[in-house]
TINU-712008 format. One record per residue (C-alpha): residue in three letters; residue number from 0; chain; y, x, z. Coordinates in steps of 0.001 Angstrom, whole numbers, plus 500000, padded with zeros to 6 digits. Each point is the difference from the previous one (the first is absolute). Example, Ala and Ser with C-alpha at 12.3 -4.5 7.8 and 13.67 -1.06 7.14 Angstrom:
// residues 2
NODE rest  nr kette      y      x      z
NODE  ALA   0     A 495500 512300 507800
NODE  SER   1     A 503440 501370 499340
// end
This chain:
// residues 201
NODE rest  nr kette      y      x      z
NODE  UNK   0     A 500000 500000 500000
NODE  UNK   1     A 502096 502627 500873
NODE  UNK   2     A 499446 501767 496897
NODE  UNK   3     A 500927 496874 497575
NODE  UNK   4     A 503076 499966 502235
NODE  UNK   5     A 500849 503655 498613
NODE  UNK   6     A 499549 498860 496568
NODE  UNK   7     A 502204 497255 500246
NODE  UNK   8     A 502665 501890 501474
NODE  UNK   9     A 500282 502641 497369
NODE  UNK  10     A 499658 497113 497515
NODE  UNK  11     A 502398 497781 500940
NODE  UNK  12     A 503694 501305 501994
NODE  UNK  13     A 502237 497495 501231
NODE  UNK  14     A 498700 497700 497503
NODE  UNK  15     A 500104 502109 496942
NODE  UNK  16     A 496771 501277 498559
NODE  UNK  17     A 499920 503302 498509
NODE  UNK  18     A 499169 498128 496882
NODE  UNK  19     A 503435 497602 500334
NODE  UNK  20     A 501151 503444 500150
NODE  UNK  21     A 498668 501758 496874
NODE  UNK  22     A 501731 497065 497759
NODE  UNK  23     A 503048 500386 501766
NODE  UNK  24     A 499792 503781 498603
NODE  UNK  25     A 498836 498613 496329
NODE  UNK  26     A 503011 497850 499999
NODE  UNK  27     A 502458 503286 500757
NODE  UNK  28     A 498300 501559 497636
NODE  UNK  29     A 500652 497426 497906
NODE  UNK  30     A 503385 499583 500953
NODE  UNK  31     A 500857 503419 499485
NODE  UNK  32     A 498683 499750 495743
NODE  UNK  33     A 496400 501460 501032
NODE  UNK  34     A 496767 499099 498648
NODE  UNK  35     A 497719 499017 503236
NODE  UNK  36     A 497073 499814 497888
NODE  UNK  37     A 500233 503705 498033
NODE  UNK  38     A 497390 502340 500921
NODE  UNK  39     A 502277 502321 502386
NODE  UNK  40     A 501213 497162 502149
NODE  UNK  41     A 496914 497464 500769
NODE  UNK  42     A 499245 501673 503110
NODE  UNK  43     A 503471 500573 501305
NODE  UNK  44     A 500963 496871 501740
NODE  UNK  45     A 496789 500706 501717
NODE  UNK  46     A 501004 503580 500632
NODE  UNK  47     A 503249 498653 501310
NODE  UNK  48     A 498681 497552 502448
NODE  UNK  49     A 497979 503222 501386
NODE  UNK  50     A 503259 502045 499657
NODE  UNK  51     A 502015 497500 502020
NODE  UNK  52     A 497551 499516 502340
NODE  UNK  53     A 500552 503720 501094
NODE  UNK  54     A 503872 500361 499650
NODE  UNK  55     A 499714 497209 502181
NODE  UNK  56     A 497425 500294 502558
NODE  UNK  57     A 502277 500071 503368
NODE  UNK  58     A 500892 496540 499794
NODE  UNK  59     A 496066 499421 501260
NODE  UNK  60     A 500583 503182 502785
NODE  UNK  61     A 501309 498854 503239
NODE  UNK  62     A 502511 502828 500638
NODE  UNK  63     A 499567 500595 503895
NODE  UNK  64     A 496803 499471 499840
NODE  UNK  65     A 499792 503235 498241
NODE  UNK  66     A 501509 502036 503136
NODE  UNK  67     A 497940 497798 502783
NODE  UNK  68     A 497443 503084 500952
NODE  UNK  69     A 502570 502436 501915
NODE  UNK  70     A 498930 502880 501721
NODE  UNK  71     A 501994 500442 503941
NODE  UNK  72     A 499360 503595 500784
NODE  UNK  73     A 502928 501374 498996
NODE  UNK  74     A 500281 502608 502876
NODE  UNK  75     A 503784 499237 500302
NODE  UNK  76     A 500942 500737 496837
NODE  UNK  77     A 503268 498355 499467
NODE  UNK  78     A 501744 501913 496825
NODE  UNK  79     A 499926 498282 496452
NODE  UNK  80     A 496734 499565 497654
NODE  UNK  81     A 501140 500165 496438
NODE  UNK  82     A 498270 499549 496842
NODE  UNK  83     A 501824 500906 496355
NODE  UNK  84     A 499451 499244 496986
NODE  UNK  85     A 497705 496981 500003
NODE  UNK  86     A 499704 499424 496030
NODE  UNK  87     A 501672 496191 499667
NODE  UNK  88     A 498674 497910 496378
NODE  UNK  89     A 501858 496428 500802
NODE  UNK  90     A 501092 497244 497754
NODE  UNK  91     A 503978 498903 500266
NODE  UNK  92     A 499690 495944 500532
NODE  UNK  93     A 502743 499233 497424
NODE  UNK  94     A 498221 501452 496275
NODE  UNK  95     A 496873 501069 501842
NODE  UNK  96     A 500802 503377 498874
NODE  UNK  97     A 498049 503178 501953
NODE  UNK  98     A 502259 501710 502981
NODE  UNK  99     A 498571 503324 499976
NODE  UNK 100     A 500719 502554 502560
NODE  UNK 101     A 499434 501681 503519
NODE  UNK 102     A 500179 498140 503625
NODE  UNK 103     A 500501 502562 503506
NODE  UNK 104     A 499242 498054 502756
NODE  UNK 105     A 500224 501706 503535
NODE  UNK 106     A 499898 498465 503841
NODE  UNK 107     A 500366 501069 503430
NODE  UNK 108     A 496768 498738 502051
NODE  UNK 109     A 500522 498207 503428
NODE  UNK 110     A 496158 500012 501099
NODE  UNK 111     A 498031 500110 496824
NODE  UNK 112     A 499364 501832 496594
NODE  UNK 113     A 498291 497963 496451
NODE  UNK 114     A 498121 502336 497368
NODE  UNK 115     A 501900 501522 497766
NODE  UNK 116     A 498305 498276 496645
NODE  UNK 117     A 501828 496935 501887
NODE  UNK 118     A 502919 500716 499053
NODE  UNK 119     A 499291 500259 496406
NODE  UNK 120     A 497904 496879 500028
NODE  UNK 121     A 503114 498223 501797
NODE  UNK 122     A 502149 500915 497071
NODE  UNK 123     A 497279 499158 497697
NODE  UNK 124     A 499660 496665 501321
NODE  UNK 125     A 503669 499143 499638
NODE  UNK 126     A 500128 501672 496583
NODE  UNK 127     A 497379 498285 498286
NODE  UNK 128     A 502253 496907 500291
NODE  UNK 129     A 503109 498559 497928
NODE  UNK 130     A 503340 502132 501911
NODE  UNK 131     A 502987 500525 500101
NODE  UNK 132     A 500347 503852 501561
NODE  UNK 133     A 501815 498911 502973
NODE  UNK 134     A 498232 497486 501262
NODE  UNK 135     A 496454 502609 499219
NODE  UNK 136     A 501862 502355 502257
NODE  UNK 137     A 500431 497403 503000
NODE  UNK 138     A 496694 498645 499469
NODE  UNK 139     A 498450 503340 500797
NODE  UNK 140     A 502338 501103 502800
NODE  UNK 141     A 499779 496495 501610
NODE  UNK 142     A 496322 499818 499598
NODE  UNK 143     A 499321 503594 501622
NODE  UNK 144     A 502706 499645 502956
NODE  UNK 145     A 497847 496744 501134
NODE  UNK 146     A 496600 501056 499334
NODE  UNK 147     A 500728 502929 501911
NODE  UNK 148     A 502313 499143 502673
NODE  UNK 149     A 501783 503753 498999
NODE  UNK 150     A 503093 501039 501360
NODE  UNK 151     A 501575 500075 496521
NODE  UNK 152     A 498957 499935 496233
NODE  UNK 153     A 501739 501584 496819
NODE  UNK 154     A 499238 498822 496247
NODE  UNK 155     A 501527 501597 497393
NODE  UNK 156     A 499200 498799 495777
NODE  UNK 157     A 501014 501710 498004
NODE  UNK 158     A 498752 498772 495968
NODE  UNK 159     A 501222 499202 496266
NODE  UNK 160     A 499750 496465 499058
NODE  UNK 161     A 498801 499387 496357
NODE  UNK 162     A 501864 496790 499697
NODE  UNK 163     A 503243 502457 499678
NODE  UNK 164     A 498446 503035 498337
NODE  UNK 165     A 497866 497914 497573
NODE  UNK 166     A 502430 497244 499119
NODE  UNK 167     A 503569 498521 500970
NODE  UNK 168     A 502184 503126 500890
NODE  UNK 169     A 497260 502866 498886
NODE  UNK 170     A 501186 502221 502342
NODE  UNK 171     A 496568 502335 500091
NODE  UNK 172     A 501425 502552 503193
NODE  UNK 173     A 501091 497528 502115
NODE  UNK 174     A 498091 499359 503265
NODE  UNK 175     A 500790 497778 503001
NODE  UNK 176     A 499614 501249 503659
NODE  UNK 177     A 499822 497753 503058
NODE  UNK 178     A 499228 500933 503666
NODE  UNK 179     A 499341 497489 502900
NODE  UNK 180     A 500255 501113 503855
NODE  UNK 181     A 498597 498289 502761
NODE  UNK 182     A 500329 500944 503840
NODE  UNK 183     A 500602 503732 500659
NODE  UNK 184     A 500709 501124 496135
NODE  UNK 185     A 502794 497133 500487
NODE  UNK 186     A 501427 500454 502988
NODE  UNK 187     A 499961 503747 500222
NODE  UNK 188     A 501430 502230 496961
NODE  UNK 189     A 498428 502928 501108
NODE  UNK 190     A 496457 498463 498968
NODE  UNK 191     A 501388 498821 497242
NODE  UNK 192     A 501578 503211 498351
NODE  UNK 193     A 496477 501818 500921
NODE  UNK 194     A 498036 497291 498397
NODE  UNK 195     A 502152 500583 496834
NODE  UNK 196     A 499961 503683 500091
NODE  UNK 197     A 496091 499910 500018
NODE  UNK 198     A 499828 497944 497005
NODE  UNK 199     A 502337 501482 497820
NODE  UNK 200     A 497964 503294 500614
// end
């Protein structure tokens, strides 16, 4: 039973089956002057259901769920934990173009430490979602202040976004930074000005 449940979940997501789906693509390709039906494209709406499936797998992740197995024997240690460049692959919410970039995420534990792979899969889980940058940023240093009940948390993005390198302005150097403090990193420079001397290293 449980199995058959499985099934029916990757078949059908919030009411759209993956085939619903692969017309949707046959009608863009459509739309756009293609030929569904020519050799190189029959299997692309499927390929595209599989593709989207992956760019956006952390809407089925529960975020904090990811940092719930903590480890308390910290021995004291009180100074910040920082991670740089996490790779970032997003999608912008408003042409669906890809974000792509780097994340640095860094916090000051109170009583308890998370694995480091955490981290990436934290900013994984909020990447592989529609964004907009700033609210990715938040979502990550929100998520790992909670979770982790840390004396302060620093996120820093730093990534191109293809729907103004690609199209509209076609600026192709331009990237977007945006940092988001939380306890100490906020209320005390000095963290602050370490934390971004470490990353820009």
């Amino acid at each position: 039973m449980k199995l058959v449940k499985n099934i029916e979940k990757d078949l059908v997501k919030n009411n759209v089956s993956d085939k619903e789906a692969e017309e949707a693509f046959k009608k863009i390709l459509k739309w756009i002057g293609e030929d569904p039906d020519r050799e190189g494209l029959v299997e692309t709406p499927k390929r595209l259901v599989k593709a989207f499936k992956e760019y956006f797998g952390g809407y089925d992740v529960d975020a904090k769920s990811l940092l719930s197995k903590t480890f308390g024997d910290v021995e004291g240690y009180d100074d910040m934990v920082i991670q740089k460049n996490i790779s970032l692959q997003s999608h912008c919410e408003h042409h669906m173009a890809p974000i792509i970039g780097v994340v640095h995420v860094a916090y000051i534990p109170k009583n308890k430490v998370v694995g480091l792979s955490k981290l990436a899969r934290l900013v994984e889980v909020y990447a592989k979602r529609l964004q907009t940058q700033e609210r990715l940023t938040k979502q990550i240093a929100t998520t790992l202040m909670e979770a982790l009940d840390a004396k302060g948390v620093a996120v820093s993005v730093d990534a191109a976004h293809q729907c103004m390198t690609m199209r509209g302005i076609k600026k192709e150097q331009a990237t977007t930074v945006t940092n988001y403090y939380l306890g100490q990193f906020k209320e005390d420079l000095s963290f602050q000005n370490r934390y971004l001397r470490f990353i820009s290293k």
